[in-house]
mmCIF file as gemmi writes it, N, C-alpha and C atoms, coordinates in Angstrom:
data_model
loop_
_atom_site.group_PDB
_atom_site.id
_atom_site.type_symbol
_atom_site.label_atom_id
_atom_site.label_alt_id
_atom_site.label_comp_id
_atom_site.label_asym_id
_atom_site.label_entity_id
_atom_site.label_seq_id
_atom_site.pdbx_PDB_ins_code
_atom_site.Cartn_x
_atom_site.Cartn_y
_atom_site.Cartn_z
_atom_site.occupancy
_atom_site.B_iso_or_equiv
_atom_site.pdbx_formal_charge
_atom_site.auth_seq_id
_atom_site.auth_asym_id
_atom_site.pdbx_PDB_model_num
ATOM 1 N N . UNK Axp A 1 ? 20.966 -10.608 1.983 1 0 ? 1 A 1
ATOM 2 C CA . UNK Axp A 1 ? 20.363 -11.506 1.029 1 0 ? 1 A 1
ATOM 3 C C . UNK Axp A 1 ? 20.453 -10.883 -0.359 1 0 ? 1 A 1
ATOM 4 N N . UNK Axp A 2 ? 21.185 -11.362 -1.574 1 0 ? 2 A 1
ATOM 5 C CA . UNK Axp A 2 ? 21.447 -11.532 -2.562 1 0 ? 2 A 1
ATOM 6 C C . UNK Axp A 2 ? 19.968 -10.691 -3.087 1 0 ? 2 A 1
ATOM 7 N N . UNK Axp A 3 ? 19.627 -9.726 -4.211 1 0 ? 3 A 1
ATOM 8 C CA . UNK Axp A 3 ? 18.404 -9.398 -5.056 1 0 ? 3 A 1
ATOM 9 C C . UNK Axp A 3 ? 18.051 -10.564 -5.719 1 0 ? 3 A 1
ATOM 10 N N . UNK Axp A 4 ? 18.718 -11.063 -6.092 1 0 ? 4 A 1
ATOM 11 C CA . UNK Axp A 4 ? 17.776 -13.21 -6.788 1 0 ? 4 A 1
ATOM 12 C C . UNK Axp A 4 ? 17.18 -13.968 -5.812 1 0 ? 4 A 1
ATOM 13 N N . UNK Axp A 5 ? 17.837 -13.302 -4.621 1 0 ? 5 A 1
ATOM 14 C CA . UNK Axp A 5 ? 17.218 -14.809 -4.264 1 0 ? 5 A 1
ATOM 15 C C . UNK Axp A 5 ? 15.819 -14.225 -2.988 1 0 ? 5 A 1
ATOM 16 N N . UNK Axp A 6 ? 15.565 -12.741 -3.235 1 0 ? 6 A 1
ATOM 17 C CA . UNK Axp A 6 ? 14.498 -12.134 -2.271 1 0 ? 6 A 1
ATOM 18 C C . UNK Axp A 6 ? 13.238 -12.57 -2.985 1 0 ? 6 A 1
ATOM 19 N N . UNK Axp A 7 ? 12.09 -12.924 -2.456 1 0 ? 7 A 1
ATOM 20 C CA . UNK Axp A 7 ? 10.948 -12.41 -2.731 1 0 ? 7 A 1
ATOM 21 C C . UNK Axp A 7 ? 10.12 -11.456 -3.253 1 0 ? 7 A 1
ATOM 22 N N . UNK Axp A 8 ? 9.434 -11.056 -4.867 1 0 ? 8 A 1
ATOM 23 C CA . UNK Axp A 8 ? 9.544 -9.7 -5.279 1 0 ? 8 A 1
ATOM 24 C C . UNK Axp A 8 ? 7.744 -9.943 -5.145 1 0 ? 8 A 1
ATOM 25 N N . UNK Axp A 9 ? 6.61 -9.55 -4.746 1 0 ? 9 A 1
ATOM 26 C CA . UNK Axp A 9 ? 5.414 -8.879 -4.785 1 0 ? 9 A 1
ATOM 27 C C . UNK Axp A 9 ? 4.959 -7.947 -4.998 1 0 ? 9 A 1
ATOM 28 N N . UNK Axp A 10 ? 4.185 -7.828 -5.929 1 0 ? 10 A 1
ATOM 29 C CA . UNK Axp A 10 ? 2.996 -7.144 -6.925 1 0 ? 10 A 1
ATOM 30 C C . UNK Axp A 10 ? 1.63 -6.565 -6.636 1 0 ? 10 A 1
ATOM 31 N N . UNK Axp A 11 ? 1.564 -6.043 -5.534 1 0 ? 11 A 1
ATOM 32 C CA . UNK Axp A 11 ? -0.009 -5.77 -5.353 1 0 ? 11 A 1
ATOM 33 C C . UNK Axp A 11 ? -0.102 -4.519 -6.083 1 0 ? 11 A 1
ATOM 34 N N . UNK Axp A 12 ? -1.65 -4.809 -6.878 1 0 ? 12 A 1
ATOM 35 C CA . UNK Axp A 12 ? -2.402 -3.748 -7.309 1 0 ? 12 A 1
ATOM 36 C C . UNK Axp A 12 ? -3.453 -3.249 -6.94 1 0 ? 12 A 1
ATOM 37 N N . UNK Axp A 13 ? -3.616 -1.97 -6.49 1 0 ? 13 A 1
ATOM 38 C CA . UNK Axp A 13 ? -5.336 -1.81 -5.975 1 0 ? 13 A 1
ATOM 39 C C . UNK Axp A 13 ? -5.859 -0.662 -6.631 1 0 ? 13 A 1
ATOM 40 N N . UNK Axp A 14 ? -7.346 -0.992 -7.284 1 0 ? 14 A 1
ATOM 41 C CA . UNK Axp A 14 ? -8.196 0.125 -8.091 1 0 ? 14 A 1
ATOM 42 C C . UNK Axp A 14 ? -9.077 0.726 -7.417 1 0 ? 14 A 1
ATOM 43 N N . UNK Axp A 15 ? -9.419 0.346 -6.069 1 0 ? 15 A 1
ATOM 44 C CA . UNK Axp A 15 ? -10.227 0.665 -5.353 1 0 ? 15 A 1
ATOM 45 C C . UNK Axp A 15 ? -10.773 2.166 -5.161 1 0 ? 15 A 1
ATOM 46 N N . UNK Axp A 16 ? -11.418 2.892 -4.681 1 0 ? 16 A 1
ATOM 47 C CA . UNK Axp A 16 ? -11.339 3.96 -3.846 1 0 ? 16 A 1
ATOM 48 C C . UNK Axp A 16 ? -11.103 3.939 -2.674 1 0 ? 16 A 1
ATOM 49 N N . UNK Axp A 17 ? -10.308 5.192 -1.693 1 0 ? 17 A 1
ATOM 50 C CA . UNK Axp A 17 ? -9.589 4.634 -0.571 1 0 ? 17 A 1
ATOM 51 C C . UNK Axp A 17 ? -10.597 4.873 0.466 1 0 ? 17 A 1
ATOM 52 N N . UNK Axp A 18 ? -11.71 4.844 0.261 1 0 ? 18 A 1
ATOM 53 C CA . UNK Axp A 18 ? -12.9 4.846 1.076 1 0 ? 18 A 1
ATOM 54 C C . UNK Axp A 18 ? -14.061 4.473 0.397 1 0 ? 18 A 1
ATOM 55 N N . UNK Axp A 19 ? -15.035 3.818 1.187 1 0 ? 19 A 1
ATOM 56 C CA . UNK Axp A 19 ? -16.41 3.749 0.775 1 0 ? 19 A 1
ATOM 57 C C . UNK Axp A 19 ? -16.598 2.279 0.655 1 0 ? 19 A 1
ATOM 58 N N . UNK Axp A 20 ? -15.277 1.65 0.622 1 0 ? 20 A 1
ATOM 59 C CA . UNK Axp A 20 ? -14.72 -0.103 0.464 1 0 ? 20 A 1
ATOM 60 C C . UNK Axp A 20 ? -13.644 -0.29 1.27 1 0 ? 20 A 1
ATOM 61 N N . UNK Axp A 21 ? -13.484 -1.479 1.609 1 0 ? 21 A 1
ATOM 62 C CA . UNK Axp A 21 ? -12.429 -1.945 2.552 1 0 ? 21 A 1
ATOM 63 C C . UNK Axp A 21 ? -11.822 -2.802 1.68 1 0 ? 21 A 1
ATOM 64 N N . UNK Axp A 22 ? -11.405 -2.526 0.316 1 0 ? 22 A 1
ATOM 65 C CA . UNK Axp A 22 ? -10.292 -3.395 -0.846 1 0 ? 22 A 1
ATOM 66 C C . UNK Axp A 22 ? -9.251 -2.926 -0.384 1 0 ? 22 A 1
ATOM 67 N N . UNK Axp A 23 ? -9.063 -1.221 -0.769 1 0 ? 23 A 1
ATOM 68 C CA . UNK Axp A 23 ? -8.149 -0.928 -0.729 1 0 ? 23 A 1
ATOM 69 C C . UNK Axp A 23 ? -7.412 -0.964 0.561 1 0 ? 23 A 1
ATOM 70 N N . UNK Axp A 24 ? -7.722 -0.428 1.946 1 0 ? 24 A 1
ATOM 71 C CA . UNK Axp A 24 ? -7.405 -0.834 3.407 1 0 ? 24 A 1
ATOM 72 C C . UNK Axp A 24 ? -7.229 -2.151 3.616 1 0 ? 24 A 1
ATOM 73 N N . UNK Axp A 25 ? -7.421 -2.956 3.262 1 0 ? 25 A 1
ATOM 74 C CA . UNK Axp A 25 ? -6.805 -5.04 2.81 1 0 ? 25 A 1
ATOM 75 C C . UNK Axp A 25 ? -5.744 -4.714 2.374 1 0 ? 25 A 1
ATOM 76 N N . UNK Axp A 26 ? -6.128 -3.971 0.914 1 0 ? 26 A 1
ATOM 77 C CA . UNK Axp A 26 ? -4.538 -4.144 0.449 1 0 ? 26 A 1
ATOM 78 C C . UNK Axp A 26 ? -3.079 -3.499 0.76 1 0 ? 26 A 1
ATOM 79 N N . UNK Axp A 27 ? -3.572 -2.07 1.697 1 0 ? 27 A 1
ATOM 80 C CA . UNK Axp A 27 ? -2.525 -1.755 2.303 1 0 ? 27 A 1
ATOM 81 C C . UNK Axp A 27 ? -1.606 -2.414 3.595 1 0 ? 27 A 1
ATOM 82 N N . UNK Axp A 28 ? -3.262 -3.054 4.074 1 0 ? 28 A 1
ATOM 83 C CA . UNK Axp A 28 ? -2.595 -3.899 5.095 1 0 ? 28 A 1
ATOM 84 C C . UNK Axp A 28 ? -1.898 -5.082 4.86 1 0 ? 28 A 1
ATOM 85 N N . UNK Axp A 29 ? -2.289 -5.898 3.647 1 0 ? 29 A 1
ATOM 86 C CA . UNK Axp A 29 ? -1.489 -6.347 2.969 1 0 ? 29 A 1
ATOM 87 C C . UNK Axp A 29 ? 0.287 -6.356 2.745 1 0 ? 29 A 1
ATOM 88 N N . UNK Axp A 30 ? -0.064 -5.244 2.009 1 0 ? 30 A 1
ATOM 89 C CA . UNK Axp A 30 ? 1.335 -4.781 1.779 1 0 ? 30 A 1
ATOM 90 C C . UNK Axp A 30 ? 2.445 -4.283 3.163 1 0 ? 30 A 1
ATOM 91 N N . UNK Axp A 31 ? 2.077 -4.016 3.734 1 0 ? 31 A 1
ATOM 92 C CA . UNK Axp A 31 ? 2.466 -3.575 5.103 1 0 ? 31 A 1
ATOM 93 C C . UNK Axp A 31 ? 2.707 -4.846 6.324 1 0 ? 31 A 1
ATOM 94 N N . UNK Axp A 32 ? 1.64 -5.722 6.062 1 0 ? 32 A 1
ATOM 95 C CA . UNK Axp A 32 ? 2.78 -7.08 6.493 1 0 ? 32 A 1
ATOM 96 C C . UNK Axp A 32 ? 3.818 -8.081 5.838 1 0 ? 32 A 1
ATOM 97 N N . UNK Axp A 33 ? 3.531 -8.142 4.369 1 0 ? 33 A 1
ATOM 98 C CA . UNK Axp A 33 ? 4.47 -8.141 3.979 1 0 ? 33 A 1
ATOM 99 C C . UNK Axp A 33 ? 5.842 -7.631 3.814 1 0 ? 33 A 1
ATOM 100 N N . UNK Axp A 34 ? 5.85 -6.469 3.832 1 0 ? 34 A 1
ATOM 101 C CA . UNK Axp A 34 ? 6.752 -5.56 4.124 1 0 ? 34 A 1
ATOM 102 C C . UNK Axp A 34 ? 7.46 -5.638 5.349 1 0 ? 34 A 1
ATOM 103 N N . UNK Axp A 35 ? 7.271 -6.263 6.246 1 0 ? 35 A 1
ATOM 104 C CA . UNK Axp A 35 ? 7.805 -6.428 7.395 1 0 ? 35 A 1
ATOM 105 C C . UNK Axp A 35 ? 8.459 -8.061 7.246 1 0 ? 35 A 1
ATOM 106 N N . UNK Axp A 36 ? 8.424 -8.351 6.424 1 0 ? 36 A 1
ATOM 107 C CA . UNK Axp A 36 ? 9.009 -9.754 6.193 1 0 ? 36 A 1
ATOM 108 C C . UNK Axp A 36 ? 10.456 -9.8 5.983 1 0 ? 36 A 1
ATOM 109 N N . UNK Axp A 37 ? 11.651 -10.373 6.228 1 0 ? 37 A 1
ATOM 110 C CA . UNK Axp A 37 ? 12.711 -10.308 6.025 1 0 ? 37 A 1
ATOM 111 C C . UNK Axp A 37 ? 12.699 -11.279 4.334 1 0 ? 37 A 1
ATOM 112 N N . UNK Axp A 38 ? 13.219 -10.968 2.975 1 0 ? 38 A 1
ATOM 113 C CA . UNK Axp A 38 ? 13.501 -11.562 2.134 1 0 ? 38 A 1
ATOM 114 C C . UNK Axp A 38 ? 12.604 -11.067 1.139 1 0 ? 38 A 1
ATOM 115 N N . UNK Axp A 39 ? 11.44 -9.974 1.519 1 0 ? 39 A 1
ATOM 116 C CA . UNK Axp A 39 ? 10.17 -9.917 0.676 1 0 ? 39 A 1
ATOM 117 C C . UNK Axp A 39 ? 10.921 -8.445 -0.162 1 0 ? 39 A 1
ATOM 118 N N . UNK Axp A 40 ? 10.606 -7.774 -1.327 1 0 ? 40 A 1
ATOM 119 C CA . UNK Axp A 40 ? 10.844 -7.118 -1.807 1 0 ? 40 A 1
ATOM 120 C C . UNK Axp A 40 ? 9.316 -6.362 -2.057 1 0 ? 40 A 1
ATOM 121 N N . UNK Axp A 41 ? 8.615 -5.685 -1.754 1 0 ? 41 A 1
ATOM 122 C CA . UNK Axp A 41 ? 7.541 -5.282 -1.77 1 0 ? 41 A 1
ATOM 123 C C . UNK Axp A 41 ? 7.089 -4.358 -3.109 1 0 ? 41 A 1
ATOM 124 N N . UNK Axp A 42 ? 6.509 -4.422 -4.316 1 0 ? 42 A 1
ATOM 125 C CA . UNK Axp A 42 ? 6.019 -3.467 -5.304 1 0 ? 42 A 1
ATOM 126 C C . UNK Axp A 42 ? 4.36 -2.667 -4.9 1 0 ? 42 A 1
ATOM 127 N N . UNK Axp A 43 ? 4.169 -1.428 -5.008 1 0 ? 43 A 1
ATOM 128 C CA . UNK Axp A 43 ? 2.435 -1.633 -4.834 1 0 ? 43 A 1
ATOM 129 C C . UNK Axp A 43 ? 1.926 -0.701 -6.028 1 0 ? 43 A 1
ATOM 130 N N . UNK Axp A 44 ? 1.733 -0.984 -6.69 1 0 ? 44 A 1
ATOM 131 C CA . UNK Axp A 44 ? 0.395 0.143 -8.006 1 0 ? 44 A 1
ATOM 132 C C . UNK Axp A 44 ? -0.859 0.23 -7.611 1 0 ? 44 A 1
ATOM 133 N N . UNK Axp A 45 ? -1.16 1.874 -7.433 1 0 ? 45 A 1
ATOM 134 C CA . UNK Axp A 45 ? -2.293 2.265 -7.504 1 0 ? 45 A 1
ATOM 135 C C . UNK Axp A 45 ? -3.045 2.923 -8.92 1 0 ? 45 A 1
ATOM 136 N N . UNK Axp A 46 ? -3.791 1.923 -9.151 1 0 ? 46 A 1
ATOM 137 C CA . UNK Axp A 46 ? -4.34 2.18 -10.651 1 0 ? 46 A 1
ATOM 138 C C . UNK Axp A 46 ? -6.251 2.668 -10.327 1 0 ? 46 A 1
ATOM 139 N N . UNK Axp A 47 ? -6.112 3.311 -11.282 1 0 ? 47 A 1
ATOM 140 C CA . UNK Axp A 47 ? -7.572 4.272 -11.415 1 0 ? 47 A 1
ATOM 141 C C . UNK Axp A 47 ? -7.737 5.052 -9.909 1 0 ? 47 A 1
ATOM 142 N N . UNK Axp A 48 ? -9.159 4.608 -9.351 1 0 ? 48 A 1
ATOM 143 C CA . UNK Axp A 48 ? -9.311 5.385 -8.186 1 0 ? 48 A 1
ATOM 144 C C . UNK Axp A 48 ? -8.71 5.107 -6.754 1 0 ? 48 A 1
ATOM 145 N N . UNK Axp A 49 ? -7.674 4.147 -6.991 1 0 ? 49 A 1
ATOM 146 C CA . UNK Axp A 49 ? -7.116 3.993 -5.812 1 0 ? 49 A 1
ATOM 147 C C . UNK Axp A 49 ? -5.661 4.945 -5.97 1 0 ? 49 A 1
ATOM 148 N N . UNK Axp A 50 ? -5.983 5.414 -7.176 1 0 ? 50 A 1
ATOM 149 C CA . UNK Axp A 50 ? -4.411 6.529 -6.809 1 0 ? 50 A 1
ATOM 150 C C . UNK Axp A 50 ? -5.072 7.54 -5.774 1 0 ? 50 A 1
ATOM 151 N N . UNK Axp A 51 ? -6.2 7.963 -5.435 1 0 ? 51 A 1
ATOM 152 C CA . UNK Axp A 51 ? -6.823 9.13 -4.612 1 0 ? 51 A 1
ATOM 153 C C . UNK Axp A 51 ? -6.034 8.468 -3.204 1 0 ? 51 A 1
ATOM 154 N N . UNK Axp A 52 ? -5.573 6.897 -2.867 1 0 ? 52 A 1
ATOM 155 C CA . UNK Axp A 52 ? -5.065 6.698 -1.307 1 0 ? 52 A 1
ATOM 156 C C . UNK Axp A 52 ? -3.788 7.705 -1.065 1 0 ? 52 A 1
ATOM 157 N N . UNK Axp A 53 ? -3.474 7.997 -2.266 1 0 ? 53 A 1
ATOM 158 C CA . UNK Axp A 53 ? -1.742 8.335 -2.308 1 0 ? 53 A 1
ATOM 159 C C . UNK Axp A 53 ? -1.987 10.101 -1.904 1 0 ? 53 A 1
ATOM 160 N N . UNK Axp A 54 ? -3.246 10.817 -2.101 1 0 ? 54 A 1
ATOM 161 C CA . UNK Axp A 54 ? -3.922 12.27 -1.92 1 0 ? 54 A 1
ATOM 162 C C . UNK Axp A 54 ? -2.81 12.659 -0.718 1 0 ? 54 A 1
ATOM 163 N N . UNK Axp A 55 ? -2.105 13.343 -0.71 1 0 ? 55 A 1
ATOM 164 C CA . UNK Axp A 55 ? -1.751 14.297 0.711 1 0 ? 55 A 1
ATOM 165 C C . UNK Axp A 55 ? -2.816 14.945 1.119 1 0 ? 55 A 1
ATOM 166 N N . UNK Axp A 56 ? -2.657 15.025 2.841 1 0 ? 56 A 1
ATOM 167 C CA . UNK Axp A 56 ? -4.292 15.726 3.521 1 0 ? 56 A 1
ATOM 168 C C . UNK Axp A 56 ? -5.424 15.336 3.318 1 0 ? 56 A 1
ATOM 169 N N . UNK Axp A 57 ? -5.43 13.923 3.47 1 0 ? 57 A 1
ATOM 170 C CA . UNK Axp A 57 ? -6.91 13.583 3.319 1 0 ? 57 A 1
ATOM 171 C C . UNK Axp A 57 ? -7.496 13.926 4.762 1 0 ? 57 A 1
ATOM 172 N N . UNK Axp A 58 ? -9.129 14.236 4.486 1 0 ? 58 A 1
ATOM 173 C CA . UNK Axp A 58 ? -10.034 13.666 5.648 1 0 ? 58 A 1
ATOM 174 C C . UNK Axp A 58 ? -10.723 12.842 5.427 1 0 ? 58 A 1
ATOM 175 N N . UNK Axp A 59 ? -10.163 11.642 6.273 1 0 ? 59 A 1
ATOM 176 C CA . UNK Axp A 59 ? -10.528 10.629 6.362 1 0 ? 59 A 1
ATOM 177 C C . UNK Axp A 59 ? -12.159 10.686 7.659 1 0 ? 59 A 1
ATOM 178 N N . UNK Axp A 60 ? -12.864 9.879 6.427 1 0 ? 60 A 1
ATOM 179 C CA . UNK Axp A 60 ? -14.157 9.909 6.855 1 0 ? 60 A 1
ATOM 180 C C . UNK Axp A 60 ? -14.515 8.822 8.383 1 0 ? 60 A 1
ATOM 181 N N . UNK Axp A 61 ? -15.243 9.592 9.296 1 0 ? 61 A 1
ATOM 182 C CA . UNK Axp A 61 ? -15.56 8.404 10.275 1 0 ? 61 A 1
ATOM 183 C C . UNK Axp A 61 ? -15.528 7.394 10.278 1 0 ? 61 A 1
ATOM 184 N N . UNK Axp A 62 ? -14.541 6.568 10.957 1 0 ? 62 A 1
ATOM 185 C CA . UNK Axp A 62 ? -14.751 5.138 10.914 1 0 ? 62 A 1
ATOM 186 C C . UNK Axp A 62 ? -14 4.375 10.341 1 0 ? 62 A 1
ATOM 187 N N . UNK Axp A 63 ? -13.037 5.521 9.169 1 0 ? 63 A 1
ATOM 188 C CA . UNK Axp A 63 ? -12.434 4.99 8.532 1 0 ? 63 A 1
ATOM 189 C C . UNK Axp A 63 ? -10.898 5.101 8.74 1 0 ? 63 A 1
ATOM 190 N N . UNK Axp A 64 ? -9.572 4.292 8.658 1 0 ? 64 A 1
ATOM 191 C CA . UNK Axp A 64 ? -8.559 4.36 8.679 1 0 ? 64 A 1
ATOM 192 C C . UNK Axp A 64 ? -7.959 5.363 7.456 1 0 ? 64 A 1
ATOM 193 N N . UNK Axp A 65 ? -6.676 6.597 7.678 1 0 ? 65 A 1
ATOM 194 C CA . UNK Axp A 65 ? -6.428 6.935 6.791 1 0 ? 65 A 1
ATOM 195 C C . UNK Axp A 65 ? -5.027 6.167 5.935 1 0 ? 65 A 1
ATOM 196 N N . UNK Axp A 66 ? -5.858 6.153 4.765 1 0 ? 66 A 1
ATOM 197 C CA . UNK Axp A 66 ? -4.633 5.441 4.089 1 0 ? 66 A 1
ATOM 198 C C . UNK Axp A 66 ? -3.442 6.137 3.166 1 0 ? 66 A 1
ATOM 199 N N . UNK Axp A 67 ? -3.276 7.518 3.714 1 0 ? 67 A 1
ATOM 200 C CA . UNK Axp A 67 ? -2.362 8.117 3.455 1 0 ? 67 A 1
ATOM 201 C C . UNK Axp A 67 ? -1.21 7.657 4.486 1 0 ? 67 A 1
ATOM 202 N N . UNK Axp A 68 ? -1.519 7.618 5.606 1 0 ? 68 A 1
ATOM 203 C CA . UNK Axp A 68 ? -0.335 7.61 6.712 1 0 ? 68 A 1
ATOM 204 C C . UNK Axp A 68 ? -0.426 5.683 6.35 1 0 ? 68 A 1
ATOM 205 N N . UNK Axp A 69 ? -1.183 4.956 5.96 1 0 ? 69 A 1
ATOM 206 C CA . UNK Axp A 69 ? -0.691 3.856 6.027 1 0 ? 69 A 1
ATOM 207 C C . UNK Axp A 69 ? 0.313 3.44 4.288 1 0 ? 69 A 1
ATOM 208 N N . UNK Axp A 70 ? 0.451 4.499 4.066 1 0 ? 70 A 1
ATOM 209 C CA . UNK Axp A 70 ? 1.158 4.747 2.589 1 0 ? 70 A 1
ATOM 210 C C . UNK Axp A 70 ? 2.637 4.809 2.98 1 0 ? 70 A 1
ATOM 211 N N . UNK Axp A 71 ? 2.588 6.097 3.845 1 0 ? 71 A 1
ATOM 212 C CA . UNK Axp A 71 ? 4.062 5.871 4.463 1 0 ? 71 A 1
ATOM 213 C C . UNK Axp A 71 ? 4.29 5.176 5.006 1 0 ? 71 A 1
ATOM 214 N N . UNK Axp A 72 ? 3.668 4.286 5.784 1 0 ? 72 A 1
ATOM 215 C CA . UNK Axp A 72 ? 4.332 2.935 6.761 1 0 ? 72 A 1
ATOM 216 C C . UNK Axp A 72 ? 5.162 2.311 5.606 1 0 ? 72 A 1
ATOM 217 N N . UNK Axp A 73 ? 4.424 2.244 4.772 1 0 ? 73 A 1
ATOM 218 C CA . UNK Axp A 73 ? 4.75 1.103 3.395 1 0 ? 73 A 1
ATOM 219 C C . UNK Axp A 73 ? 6.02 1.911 2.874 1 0 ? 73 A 1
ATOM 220 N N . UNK Axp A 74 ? 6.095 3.058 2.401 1 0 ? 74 A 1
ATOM 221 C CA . UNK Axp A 74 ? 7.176 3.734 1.781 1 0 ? 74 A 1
ATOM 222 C C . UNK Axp A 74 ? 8.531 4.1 3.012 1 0 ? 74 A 1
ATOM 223 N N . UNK Axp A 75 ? 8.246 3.981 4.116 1 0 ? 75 A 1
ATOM 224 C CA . UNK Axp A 75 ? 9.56 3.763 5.088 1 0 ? 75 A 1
ATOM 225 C C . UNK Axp A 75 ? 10.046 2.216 5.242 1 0 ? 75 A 1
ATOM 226 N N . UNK Axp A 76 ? 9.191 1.371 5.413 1 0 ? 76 A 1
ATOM 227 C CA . UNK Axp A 76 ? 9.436 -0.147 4.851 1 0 ? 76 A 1
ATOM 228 C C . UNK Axp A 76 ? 10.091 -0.515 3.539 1 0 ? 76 A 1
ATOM 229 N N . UNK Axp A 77 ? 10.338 0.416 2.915 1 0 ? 77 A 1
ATOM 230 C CA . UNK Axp A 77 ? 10.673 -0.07 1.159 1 0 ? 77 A 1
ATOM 231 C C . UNK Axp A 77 ? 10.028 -0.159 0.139 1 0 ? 77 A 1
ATOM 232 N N . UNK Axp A 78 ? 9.159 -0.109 0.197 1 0 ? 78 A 1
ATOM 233 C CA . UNK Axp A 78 ? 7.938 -0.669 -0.573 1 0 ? 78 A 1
ATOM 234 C C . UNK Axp A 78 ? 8.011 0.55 -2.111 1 0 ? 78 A 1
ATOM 235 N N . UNK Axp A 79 ? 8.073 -0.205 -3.241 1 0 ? 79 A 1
ATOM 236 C CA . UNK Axp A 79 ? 7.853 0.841 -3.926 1 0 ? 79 A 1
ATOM 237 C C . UNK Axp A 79 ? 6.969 0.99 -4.918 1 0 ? 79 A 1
ATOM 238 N N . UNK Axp A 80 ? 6.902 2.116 -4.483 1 0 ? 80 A 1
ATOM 239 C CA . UNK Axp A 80 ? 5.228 2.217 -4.796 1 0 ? 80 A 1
ATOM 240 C C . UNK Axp A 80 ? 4.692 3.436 -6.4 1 0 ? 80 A 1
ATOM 241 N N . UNK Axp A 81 ? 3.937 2.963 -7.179 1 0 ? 81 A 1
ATOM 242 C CA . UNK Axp A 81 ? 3.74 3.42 -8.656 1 0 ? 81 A 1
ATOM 243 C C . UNK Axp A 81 ? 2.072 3.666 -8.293 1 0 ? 81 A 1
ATOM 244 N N . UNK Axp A 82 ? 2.144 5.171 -9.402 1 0 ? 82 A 1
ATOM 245 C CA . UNK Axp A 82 ? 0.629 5.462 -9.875 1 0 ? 82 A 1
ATOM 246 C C . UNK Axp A 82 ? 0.304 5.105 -11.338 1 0 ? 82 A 1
């Protein structure tokens, strides 16, 4: 499929990558999209949601880490800005 004629998406998340479930939406977000044939995936992490992008997090009880769901997204294509 031609770059004109794909699908290009924009998600932004400011969130912190814990303490809220914005940012974990929006990865999951991005991550089914990303699995779409035609979608071109962008993702910016602006203010405290650049901390999802942290190598070695400990991820707090209960919570999904959204470092490893960073790479799902960055082996999918997805490209991704701080």
């Amino acid at each position: 499929m031609a770059e004109a004629e794909r699908k290009r998406v924009l998600i932004i998340l400011n969130d912190p990558p814990y303490g809220t479930e914005r940012s974990y939406d929006g990865l999951r977000l991005v991550n089914a999209l990303g699995k779409e044939p035609g979608v071109a995936m962008r993702l910016f992490l602006l203010a405290d949601a650049v901390s999802c992008g942290r190598a070695g997090q400990r991820t707090p009880q209960g919570y999904y880490n959204l470092e490893k769901m960073l790479q799902v997204a960055t082996r999918q294509g997805t490209d991704i800005g701080a």
